[in-house]
N, C-alpha and C positions, 0 to 999 in steps of 0.2 A: 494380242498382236501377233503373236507367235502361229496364231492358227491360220494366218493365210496361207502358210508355206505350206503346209496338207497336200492342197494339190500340186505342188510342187514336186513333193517326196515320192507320190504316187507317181508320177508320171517320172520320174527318177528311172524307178523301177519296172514300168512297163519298156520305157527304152533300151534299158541295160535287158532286159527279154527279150525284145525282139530283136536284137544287133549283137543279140549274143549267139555264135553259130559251134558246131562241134568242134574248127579250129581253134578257134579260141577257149573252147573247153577245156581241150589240153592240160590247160595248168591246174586243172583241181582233178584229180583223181577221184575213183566211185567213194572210194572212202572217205574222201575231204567230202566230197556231198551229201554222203552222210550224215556225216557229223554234223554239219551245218544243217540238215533239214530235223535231226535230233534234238539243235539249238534252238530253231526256230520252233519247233513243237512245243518246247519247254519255254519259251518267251510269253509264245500266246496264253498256255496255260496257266501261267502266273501271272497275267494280264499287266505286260508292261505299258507304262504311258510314256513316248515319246517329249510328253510338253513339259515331262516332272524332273530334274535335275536329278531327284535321288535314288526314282526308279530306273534312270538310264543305266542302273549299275547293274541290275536285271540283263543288260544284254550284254555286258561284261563277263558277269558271272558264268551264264552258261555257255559263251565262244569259248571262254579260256577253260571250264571244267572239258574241254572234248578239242583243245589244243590247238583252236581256231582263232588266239584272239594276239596278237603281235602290238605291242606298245609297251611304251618304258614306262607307264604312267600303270603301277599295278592296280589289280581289282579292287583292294582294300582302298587303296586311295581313292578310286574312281567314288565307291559307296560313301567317303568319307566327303571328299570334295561336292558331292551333290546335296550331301546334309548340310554341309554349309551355305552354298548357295542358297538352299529353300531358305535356310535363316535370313539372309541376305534379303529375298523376297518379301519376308515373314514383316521385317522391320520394317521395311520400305512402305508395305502397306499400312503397318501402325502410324510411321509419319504422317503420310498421308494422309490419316485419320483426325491425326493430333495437331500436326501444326497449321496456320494462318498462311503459309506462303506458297509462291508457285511448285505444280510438281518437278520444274525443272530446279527451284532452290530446295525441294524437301531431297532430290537424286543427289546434288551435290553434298549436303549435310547427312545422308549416308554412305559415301563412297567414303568421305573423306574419314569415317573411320577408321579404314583401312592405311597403313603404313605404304609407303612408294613400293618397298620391295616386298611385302604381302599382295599389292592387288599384282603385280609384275606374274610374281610367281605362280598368282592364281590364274592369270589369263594363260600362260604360258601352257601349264598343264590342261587346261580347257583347250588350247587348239591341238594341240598334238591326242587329245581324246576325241576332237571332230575329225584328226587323220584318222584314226582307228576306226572310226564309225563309217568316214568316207568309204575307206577299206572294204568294210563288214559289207557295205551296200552295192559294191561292184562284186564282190562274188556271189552275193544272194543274186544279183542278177543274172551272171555268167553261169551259175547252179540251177537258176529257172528254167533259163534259156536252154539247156541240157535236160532237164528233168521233162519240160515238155514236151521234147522230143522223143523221149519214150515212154512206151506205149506198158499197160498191165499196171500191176498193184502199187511200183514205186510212184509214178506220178499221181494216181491218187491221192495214195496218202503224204507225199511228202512236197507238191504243188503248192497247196491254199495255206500252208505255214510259211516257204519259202517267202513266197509273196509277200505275205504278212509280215515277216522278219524283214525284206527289202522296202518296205514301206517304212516299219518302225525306224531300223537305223536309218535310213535317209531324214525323213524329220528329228529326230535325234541331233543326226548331225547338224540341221541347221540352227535346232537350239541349242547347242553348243557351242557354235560357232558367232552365236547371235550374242549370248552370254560373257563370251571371251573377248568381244568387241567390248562390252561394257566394262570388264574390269581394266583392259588396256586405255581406255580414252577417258576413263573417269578421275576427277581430281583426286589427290591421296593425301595421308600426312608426310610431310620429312622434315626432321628437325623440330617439333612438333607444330610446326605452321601447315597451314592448308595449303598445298604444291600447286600451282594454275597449270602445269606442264601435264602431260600423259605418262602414265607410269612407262609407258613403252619405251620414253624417252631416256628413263635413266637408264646411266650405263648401268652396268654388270658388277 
C-alpha cells in the first residue's frame, strides 16, 4: 500500500530542486550543506528503507550525528518506536494468518491491544517524527537546488546522495504519517473494555 507514494516522494524532491533558487538558499550555509550531503552519503551507504519503520531511524541517526536533525522526539526513541511498530506489523500479519475473520476485524483485535493512552502517545510522537522528516526533505531540496548550481567536484560528489536523501525522507515521511493515522483512528482499551472512540479523542 505504502508503495504508491514513491512517486510522490520523488517528485517531492524534484520540485523542492527546482523552485529552489540562491535566495532562498540563504538559510543553509556551505557548511549546513555539508553536513547534510555527509548525511546523505551515510544514508545510502547503509541502505536505508524508507517503507521500514525501524530503519527510518537510519536517517535520524546520521542528521543528528552532524547537528542537522531538530525534534523533541530523540534518536533512541525514533530506533525504539520503529521497533515497535514492525512488532505491530509483525502481529497483524500472524492474525491474519491465524484467525477466520475480516481483515478489517483481525485490525481491530490488534489495535485494541493497545491502552487509549499508549496508541495516543504512540500517534503523537509518529507525527511530530513526519514534522522532522518533512523538515529533513525541504532542505535536501533547498541543498539540491544550490548544489546544482555549482559547478566542479562538490556537485559531483555531493548531488546523487542529496537526491537520494530527499527521496528517502519524503517517503519516510509519508509512512510515517500514514502509520500515525492508524494508531490515532484505531479502537484501543480503557478500562479494560474495547474503546469504539479514537484515541485522538481522549483528553489529555
Amino acid at each position: 500500500m505504502l508503495k504508491r507514494f514513491r512517486f510522490l516522494g520523488s517528485a517531492v524532491v524534484v520540485v523542492c530542486i527546482l523552485v529552489a533558487s540562491p535566495a532562498n538558499g540563504q538559510e543553509l550555509s556551505d557548511d549546513e550543506i555539508l553536513r547534510l550531503g555527509e548525511a546523505a552519503e551515510a544514508m545510502e551507504a547503509r541502505g536505508v528503507n524508507p517503507d521500514d519503520p525501524e530503519s527510518i531511524a537510519i536517517i535520524a541517526e546520521e542528521l543528528e550525528a552532524r547537528g542537522m536533525w531538530w525534534s523533541w522526539v530523540p534518536v533512541w526513541e525514533v530506533r525504539e518506536l520503529g521497533r515497535e511498530v514492525r512488532e505491530d506489523r509483525e502481529r497483524s500479519r500472524l492474525a491474519s494468518a491465524l484467525s477466520p475473520f475480516s481483515p478489517a476485524i483481525r485490525l481491530v483485535q490488534l489495535r485494541a491491544r493497545l491502552t487509549c493512552g499508549e496508541s495516543k502517545a504512540k500517534a503523537e510522537k509518529l507525527y511530530e517524527l513526519q514534522r522532522a522528516l518533512t523538515e529533513a526533505t525541504w532542505f535536501y531540496g533547498i541543498a539540491g537546488g544550490i548544489v546544482q548550481q555549482t559547478a566542479g567536484a562538490v556537485a559531483g560528489r555531493f548531488l546523487p546522495p542529496i537526491v537520494f536523501a530527499g527521496f528517502v525522507t519524503g517517503i519516510a515521511s509519508t509512512t510515517v504519517g500514514w502509520l500515525a493515522s492508524q494508531y490515532a483512528n484505531a479502537p484501543c482499551l480503557a478500562e479494560g473494555e474495547k474503546w469504539a472512540r479514537r484515541p485522538s479523542l481522549i483528553p489529555a
